[in-house]
Backbone and ligand atoms as CSV (ligand in chain L), in Angstrom:
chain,resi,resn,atom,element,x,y,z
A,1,UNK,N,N,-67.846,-57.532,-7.813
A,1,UNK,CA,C,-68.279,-56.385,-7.010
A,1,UNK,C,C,-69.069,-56.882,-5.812
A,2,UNK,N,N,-68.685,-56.037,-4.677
A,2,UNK,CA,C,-69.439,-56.198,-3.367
A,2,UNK,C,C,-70.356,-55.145,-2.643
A,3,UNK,N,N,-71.077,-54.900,-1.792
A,3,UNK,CA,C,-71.036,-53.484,-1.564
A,3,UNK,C,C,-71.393,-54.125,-0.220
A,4,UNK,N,N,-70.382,-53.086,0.541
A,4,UNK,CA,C,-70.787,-53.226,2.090
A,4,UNK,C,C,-71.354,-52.041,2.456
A,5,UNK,N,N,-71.958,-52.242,4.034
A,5,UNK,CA,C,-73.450,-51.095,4.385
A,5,UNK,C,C,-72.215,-51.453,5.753
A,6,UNK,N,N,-72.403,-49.684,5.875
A,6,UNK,CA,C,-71.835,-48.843,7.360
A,6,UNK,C,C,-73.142,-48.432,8.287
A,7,UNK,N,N,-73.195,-48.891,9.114
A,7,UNK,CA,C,-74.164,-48.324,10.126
A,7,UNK,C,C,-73.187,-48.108,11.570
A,8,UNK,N,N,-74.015,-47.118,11.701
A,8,UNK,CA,C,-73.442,-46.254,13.172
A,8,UNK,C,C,-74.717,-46.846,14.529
A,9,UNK,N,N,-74.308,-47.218,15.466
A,9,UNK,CA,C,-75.176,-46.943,16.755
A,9,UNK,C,C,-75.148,-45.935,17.270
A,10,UNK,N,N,-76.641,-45.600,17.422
A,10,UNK,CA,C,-76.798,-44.425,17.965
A,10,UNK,C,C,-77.770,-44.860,19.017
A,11,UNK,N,N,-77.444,-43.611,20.287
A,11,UNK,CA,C,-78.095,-44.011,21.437
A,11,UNK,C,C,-79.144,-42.992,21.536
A,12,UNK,N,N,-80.643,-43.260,21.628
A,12,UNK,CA,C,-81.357,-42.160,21.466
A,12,UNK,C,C,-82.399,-42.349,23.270
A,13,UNK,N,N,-82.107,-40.915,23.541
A,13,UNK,CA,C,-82.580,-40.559,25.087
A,13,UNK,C,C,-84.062,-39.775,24.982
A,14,UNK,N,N,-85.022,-39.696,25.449
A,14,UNK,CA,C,-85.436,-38.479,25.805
A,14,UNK,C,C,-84.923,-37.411,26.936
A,15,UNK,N,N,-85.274,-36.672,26.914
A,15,UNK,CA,C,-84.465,-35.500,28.012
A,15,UNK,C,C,-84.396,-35.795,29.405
A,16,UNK,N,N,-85.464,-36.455,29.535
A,16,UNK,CA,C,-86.279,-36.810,31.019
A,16,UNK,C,C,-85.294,-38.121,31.427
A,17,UNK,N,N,-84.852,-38.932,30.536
A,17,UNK,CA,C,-84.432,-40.834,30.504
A,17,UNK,C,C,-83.414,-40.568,31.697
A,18,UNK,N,N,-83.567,-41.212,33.160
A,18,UNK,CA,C,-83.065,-41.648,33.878
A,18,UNK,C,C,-81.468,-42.116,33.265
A,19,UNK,N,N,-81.552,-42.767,32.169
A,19,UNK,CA,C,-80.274,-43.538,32.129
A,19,UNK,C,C,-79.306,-42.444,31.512
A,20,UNK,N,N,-79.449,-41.188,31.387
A,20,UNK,CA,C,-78.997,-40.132,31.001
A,20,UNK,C,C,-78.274,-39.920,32.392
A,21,UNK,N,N,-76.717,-39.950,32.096
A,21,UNK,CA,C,-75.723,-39.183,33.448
A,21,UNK,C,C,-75.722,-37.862,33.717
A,22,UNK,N,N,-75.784,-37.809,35.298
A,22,UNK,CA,C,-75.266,-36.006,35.343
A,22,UNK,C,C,-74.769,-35.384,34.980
A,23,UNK,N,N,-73.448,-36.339,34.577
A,23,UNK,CA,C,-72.770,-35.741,34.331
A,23,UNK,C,C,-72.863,-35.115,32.471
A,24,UNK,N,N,-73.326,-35.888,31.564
A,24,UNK,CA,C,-73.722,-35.793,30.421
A,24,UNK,C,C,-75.007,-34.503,31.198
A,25,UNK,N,N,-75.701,-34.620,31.171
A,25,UNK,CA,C,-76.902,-33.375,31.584
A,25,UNK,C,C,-76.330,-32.160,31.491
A,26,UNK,N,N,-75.084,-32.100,32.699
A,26,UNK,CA,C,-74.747,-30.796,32.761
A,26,UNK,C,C,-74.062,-30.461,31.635
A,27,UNK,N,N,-73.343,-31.213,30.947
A,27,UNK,CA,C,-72.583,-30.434,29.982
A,27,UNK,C,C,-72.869,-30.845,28.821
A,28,UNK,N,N,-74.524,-31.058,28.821
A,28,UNK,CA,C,-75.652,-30.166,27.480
A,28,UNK,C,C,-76.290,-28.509,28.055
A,29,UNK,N,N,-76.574,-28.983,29.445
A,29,UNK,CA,C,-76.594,-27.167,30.129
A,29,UNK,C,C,-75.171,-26.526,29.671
A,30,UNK,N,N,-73.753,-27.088,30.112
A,30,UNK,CA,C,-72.984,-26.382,29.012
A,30,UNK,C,C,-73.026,-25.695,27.640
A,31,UNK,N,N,-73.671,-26.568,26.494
A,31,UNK,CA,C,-73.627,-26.511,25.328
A,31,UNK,C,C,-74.875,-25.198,25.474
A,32,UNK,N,N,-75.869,-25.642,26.238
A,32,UNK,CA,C,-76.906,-24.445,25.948
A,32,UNK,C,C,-76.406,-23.210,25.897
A,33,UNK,N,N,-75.377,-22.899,27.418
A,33,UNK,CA,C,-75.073,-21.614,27.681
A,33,UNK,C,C,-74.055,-21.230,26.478
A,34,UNK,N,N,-73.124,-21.816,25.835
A,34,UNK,CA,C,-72.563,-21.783,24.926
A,34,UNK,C,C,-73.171,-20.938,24.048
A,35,UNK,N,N,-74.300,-21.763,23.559
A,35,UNK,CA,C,-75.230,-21.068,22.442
A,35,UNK,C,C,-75.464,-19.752,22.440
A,36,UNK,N,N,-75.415,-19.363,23.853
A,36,UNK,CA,C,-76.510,-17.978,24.220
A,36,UNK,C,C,-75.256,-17.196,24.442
A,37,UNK,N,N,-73.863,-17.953,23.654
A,37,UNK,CA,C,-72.341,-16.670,23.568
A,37,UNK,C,C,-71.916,-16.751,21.778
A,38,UNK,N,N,-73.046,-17.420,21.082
A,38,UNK,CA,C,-72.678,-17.545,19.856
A,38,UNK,C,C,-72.542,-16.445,19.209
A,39,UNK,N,N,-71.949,-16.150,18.281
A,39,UNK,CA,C,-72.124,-14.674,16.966
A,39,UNK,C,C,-72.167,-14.763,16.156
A,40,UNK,N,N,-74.010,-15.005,15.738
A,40,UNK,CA,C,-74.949,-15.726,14.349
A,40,UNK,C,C,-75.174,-14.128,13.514
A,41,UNK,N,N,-74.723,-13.111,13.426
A,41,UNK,CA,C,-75.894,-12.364,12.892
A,41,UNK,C,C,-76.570,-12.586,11.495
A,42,UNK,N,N,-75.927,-13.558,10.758
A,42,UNK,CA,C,-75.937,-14.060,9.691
A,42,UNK,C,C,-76.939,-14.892,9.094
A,43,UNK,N,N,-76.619,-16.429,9.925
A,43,UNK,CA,C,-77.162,-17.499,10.429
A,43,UNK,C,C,-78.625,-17.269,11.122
A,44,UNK,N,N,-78.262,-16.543,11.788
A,44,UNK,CA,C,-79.273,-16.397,13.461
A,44,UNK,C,C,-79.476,-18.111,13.806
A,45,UNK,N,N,-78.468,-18.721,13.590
A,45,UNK,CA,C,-78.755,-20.455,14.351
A,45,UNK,C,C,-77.674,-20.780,15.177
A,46,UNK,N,N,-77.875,-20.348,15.965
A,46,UNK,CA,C,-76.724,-20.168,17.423
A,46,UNK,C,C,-76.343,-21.291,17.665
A,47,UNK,N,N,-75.320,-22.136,17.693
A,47,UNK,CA,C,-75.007,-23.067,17.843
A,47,UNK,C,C,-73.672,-23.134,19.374
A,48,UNK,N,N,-74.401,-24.463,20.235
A,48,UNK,CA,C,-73.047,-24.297,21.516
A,48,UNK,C,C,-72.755,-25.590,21.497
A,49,UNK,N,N,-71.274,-25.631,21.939
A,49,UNK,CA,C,-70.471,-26.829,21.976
A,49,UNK,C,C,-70.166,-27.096,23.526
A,50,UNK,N,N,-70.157,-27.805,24.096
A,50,UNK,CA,C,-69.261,-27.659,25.395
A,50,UNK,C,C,-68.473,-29.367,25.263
A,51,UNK,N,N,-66.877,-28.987,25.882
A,51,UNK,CA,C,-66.212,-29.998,26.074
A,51,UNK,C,C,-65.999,-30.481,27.113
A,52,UNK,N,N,-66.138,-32.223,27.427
A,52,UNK,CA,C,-65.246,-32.488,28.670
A,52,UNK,C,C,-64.374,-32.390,28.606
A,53,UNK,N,N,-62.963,-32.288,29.295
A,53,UNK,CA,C,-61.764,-33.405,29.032
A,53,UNK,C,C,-61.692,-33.720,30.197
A,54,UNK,N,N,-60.534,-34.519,30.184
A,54,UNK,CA,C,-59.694,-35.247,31.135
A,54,UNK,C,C,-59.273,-34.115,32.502
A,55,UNK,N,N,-60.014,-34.840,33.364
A,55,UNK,CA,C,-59.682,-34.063,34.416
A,55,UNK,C,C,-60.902,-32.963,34.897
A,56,UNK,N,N,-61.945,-33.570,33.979
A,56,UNK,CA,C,-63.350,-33.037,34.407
A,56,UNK,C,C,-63.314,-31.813,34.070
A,57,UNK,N,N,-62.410,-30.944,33.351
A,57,UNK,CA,C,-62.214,-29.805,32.639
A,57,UNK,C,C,-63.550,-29.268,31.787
A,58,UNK,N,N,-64.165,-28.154,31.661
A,58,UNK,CA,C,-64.876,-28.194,30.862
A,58,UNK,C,C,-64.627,-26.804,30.084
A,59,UNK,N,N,-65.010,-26.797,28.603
A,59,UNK,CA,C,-64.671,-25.711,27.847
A,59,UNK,C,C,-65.683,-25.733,26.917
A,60,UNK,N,N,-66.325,-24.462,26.800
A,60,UNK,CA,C,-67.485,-24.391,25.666
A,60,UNK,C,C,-66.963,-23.365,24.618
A,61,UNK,N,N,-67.908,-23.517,23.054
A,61,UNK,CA,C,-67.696,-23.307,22.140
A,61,UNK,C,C,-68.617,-22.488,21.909
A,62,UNK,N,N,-68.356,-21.498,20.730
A,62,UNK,CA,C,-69.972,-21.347,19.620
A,62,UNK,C,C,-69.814,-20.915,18.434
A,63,UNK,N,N,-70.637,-20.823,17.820
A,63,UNK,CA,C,-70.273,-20.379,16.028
A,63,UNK,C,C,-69.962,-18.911,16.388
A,64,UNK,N,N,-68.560,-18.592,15.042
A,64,UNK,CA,C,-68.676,-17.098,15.391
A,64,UNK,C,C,-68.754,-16.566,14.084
A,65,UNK,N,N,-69.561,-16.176,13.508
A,65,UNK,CA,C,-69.648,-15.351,11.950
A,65,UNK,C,C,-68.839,-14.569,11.614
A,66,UNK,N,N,-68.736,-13.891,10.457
A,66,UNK,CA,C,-67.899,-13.194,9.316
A,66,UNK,C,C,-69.016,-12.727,8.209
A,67,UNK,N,N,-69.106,-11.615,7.963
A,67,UNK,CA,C,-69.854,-11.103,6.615
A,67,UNK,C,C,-69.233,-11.485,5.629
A,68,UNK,N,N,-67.875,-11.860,5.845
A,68,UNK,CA,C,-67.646,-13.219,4.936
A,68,UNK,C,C,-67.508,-14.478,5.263
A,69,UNK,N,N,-68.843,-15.115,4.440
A,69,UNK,CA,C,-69.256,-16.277,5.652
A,69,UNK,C,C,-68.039,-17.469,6.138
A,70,UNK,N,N,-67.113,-17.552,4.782
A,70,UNK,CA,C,-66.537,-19.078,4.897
A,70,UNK,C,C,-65.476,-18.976,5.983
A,71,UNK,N,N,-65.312,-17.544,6.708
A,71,UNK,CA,C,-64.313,-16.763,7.235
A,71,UNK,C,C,-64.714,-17.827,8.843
A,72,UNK,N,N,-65.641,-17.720,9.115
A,72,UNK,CA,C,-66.855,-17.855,10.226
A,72,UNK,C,C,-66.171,-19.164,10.743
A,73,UNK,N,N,-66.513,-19.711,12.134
A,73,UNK,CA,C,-65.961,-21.094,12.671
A,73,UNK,C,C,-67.240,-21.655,13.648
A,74,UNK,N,N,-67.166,-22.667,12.667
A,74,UNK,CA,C,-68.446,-23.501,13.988
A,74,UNK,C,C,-68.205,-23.544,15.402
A,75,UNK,N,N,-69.322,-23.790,16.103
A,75,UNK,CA,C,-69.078,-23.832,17.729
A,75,UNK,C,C,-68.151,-25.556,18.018
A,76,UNK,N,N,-68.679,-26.036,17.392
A,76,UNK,CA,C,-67.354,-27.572,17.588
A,76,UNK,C,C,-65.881,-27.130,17.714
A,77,UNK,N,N,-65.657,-26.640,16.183
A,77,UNK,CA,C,-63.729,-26.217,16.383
A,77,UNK,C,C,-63.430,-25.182,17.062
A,78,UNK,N,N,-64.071,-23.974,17.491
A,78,UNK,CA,C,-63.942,-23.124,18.682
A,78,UNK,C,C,-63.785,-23.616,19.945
A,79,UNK,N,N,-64.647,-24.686,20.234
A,79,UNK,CA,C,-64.161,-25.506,21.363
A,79,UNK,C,C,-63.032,-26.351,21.687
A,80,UNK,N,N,-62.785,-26.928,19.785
A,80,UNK,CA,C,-61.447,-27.823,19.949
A,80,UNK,C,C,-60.758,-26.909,19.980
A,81,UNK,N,N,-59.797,-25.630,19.259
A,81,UNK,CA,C,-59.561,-25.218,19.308
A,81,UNK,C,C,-58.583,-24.506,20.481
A,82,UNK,N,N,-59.771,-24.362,21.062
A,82,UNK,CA,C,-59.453,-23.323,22.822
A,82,UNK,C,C,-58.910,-24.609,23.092
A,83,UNK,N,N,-59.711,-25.836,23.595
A,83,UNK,CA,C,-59.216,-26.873,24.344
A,83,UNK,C,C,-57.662,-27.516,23.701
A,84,UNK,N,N,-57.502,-27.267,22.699
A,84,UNK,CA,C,-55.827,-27.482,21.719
A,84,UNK,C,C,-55.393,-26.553,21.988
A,85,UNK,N,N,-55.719,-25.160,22.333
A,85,UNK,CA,C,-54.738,-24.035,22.753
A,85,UNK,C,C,-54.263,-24.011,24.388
A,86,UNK,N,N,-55.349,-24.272,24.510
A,86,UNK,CA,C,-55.190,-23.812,26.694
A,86,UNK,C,C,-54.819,-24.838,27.427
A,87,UNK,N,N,-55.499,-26.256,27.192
A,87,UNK,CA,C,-54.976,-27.933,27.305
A,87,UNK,C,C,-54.278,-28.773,26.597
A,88,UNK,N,N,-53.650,-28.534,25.597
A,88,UNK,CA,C,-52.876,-29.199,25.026
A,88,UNK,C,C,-52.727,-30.719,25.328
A,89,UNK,N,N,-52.724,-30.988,26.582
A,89,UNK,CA,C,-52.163,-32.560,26.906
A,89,UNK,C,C,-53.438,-32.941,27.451
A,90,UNK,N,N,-54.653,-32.289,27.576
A,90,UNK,CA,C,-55.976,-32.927,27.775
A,90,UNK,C,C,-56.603,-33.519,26.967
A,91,UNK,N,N,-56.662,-35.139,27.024
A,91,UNK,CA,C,-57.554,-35.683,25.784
A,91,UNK,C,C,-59.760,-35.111,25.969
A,92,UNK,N,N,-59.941,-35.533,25.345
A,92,UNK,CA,C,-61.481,-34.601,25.027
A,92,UNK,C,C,-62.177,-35.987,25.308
A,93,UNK,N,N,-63.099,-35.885,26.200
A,93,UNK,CA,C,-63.776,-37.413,26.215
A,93,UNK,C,C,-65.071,-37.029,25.453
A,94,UNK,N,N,-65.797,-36.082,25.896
A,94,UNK,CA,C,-66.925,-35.714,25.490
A,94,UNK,C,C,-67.377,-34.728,25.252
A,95,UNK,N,N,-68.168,-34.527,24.149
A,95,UNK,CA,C,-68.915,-32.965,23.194
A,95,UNK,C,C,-69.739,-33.181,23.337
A,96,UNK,N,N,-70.637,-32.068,23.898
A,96,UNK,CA,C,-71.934,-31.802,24.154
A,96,UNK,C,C,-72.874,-30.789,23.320
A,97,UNK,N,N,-73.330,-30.745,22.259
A,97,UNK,CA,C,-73.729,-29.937,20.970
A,97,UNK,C,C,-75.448,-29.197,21.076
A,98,UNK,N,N,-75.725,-27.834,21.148
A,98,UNK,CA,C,-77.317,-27.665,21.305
A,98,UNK,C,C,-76.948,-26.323,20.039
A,99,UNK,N,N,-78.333,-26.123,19.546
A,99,UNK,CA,C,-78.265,-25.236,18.543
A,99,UNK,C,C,-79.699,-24.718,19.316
A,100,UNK,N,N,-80.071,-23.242,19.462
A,100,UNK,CA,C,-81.139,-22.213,19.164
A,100,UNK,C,C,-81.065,-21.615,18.412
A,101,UNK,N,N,-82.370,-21.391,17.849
A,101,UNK,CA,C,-82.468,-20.658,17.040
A,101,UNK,C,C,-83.617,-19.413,16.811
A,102,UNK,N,N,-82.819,-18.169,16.747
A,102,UNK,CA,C,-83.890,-16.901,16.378
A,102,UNK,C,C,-85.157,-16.985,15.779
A,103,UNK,N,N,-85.216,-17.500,14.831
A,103,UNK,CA,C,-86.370,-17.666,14.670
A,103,UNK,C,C,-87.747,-18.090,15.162
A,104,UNK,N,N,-87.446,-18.760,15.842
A,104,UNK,CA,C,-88.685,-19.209,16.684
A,104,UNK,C,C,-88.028,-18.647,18.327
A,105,UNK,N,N,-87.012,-18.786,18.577
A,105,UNK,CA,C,-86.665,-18.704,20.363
A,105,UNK,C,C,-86.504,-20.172,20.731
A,106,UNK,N,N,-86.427,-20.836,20.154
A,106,UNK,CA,C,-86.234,-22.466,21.058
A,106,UNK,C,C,-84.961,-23.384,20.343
A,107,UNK,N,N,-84.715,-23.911,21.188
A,107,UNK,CA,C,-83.527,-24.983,21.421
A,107,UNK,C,C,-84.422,-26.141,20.178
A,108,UNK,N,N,-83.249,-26.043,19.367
A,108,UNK,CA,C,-84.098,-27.199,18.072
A,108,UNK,C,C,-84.794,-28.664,19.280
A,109,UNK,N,N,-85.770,-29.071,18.021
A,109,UNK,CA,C,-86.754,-30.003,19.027
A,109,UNK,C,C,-85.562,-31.255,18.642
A,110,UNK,N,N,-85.031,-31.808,17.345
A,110,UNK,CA,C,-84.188,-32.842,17.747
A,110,UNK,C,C,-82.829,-32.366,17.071
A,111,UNK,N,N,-82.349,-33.151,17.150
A,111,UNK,CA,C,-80.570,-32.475,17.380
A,111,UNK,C,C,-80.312,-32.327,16.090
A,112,UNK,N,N,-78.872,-31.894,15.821
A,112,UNK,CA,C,-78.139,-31.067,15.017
A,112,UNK,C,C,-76.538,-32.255,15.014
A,113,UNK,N,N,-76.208,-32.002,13.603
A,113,UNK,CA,C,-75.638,-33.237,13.821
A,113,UNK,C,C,-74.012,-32.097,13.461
A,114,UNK,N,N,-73.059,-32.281,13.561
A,114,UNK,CA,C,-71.487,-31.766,13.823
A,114,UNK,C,C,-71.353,-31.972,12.203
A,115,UNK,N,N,-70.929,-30.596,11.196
A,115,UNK,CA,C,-70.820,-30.586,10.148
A,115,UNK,C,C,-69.577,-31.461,9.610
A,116,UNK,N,N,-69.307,-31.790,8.671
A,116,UNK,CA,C,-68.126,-32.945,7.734
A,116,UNK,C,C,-66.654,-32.127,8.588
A,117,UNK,N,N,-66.405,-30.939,8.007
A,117,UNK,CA,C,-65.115,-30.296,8.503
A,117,UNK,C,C,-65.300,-30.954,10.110
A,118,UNK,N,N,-66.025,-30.427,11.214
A,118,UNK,CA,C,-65.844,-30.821,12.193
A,118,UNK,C,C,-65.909,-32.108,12.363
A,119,UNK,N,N,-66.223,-32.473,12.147
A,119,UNK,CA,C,-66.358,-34.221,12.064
A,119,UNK,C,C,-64.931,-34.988,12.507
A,120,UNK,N,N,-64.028,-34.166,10.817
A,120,UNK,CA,C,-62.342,-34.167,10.797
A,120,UNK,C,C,-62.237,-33.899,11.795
A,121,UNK,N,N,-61.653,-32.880,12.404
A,121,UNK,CA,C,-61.195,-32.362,13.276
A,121,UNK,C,C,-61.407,-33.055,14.438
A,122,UNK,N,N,-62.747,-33.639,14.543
A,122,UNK,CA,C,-62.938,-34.547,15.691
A,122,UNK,C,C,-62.831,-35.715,16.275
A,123,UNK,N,N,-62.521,-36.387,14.956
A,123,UNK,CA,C,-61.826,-37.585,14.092
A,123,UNK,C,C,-60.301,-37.598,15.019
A,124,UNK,N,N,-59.317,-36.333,14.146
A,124,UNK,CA,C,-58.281,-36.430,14.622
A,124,UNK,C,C,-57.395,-35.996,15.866
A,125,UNK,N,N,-58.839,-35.227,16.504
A,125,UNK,CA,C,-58.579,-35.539,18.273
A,125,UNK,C,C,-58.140,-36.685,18.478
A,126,UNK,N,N,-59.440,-37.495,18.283
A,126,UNK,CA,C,-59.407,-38.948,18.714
A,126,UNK,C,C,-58.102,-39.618,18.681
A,127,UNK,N,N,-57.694,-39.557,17.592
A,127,UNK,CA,C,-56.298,-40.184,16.750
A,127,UNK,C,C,-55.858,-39.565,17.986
A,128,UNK,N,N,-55.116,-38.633,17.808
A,128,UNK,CA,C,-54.561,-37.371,18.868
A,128,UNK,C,C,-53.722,-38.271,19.988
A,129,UNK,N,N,-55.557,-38.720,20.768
A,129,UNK,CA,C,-55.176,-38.547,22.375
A,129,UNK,C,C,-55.644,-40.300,22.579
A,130,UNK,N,N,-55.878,-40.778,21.067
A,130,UNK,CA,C,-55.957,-42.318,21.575
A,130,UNK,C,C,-56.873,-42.705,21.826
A,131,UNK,N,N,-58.386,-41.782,22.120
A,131,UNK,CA,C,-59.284,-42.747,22.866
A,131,UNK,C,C,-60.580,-41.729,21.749
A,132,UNK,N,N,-61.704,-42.145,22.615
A,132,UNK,CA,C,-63.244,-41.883,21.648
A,132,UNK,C,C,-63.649,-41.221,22.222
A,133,UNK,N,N,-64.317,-40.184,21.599
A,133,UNK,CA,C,-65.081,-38.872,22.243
A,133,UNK,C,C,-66.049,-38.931,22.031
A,134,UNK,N,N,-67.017,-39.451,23.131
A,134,UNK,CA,C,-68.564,-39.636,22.880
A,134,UNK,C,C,-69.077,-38.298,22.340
A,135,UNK,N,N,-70.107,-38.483,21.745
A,135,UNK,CA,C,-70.838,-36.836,20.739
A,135,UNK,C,C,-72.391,-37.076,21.584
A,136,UNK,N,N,-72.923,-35.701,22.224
A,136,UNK,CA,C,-74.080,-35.886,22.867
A,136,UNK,C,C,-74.689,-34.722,22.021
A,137,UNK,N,N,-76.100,-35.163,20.966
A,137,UNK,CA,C,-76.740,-34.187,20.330
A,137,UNK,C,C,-78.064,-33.986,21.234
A,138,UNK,N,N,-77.835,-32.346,20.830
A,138,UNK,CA,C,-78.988,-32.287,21.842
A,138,UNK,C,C,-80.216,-32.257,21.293
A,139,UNK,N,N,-81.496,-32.319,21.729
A,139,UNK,CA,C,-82.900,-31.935,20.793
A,139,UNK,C,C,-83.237,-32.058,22.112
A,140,UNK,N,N,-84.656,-31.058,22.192
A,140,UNK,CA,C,-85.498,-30.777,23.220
A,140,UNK,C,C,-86.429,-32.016,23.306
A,141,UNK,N,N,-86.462,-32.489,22.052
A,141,UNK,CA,C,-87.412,-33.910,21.802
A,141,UNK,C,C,-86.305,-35.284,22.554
A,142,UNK,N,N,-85.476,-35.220,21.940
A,142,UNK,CA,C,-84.600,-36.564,22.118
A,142,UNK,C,C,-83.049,-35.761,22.028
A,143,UNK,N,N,-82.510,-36.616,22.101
A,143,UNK,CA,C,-81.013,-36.547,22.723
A,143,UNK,C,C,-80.380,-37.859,22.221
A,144,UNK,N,N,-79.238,-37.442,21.093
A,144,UNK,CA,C,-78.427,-38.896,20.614
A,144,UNK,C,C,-77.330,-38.771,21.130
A,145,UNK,N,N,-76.664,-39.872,21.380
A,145,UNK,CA,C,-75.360,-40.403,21.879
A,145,UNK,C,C,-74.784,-41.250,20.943
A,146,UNK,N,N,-73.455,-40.870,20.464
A,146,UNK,CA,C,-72.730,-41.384,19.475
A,146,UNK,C,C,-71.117,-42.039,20.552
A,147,UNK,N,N,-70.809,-42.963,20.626
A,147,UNK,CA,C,-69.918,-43.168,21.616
A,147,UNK,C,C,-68.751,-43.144,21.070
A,148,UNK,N,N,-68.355,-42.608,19.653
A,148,UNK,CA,C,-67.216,-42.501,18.990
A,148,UNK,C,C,-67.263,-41.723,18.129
A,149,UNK,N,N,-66.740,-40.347,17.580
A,149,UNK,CA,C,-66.608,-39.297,16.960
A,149,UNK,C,C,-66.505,-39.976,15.429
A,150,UNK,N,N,-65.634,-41.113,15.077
A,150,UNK,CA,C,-65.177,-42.183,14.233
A,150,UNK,C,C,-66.620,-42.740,13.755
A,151,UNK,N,N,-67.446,-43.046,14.358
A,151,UNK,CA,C,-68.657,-43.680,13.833
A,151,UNK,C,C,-69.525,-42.295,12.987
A,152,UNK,N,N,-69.029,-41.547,13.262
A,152,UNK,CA,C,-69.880,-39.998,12.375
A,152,UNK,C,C,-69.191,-39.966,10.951
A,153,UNK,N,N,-67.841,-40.285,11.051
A,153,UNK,CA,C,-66.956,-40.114,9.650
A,153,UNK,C,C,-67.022,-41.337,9.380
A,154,UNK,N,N,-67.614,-42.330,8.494
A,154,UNK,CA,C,-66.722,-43.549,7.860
A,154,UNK,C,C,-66.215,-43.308,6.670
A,155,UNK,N,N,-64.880,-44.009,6.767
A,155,UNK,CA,C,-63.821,-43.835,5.619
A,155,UNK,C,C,-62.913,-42.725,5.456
A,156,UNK,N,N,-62.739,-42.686,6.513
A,156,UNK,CA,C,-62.031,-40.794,7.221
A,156,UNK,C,C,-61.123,-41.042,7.010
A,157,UNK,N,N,-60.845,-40.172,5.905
A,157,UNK,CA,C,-58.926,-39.864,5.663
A,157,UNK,C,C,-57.988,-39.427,6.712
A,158,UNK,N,N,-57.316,-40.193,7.120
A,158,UNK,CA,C,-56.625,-40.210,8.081
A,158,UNK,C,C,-55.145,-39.316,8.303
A,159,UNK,N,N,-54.653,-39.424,6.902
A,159,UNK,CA,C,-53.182,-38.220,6.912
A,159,UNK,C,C,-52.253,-39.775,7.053
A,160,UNK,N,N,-52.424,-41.181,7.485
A,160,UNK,CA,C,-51.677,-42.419,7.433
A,160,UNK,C,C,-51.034,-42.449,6.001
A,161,UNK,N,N,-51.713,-41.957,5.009
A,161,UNK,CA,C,-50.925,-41.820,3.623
A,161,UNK,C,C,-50.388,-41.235,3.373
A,162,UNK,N,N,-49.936,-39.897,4.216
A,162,UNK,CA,C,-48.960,-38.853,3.962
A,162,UNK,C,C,-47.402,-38.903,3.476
L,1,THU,N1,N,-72.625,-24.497,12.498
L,1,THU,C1,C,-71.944,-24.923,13.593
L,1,THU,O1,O,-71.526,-24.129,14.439
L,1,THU,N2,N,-71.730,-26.253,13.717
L,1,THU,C2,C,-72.105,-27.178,12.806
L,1,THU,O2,O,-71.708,-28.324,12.914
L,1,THU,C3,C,-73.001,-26.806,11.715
L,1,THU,C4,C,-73.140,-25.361,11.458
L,1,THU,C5,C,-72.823,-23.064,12.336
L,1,THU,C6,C,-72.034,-22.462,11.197
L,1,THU,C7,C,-72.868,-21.246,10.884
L,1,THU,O3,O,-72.463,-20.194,11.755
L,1,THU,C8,C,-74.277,-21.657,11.241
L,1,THU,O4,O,-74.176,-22.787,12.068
L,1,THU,C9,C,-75.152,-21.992,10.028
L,1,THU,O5,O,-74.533,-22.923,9.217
């Protein structure tokens, strides 16, 4: 017996960090406005997605509830989703993720990480379109950067065994 250890790099920003791109900036202001189109009445934890793709395209997401909850779709696959319905041949470079929440009125202080299901789904973009979809979490405190959707899932069933 062996046991091997998976670690992910993660890139951690404060909000303010210079080395943070515009272009990443704006489309966490994406993800915010996202949030503030979510439909929590459930939850009340508003969650927004916004996507790049290819071609500087951008498309935002948000959770949308069901009084039956499992019915409900996170703000991640609402975004893949639209962007698999309306772009089809646009690969996704980058997700931009912020959650508010009712309860207090504020944008969580550190980020929110893309649930297991989405994870998949984000996984097999990647596969998809060939390349890595950086994940930008937002927190009012700090801000992580994951530079591969793949480093969130290890050992991701792939559908290669089908
Ligand atoms: N939610 C998301 O939209 N994305 C995630 O990755 C985690 C959870 C939503 C689902 C539900 O509407 C609410 O947050 C509470 O779980």
């Amino acid at each position: 017996m062996k046991t091997i250890e998976i670690t992910i790099p993660v890139e951690v920003y404060t909000p303010d960090d210079p080395m943070l791109s515009e272009s990443d900036r704006s489309l966490i202001e994406e993800a915010k406005i996202a949030a503030r189109d979510s439909y929590a009445p459930y939850s009340k934890f508003h969650v927004g997605a916004a996507l790049r793709l290819e071609g500087d395209i951008v498309v935002r997401g948000s959770n949308q509830e069901n009084a039956v909850y499992p019915v409900g779709c996170c703000a991640e696959r609402t975004a893949l989703y639209y962007a698999g319905a309306t772009y089809p041949d646009k690969a996704v470079n980058t997700i931009a993720i912020a959650v508010w929440r009712e309860a207090d009125g504020l944008f969580l202080a550190q980020p929110a990480s893309p649930c297991g299901v989405c994870r998949q789904h984000l996984v097999e973009t990647e596969q998809r379109f060939k390349q890595p979809i950086r994940v930008i979490l937002y927190g009012t405190e700090c801000i992580y950067v994951i530079n591969s959707a793949a480093a969130l899932l290890p050992l991701t069933f792939t559908g290669e065994e089908l």
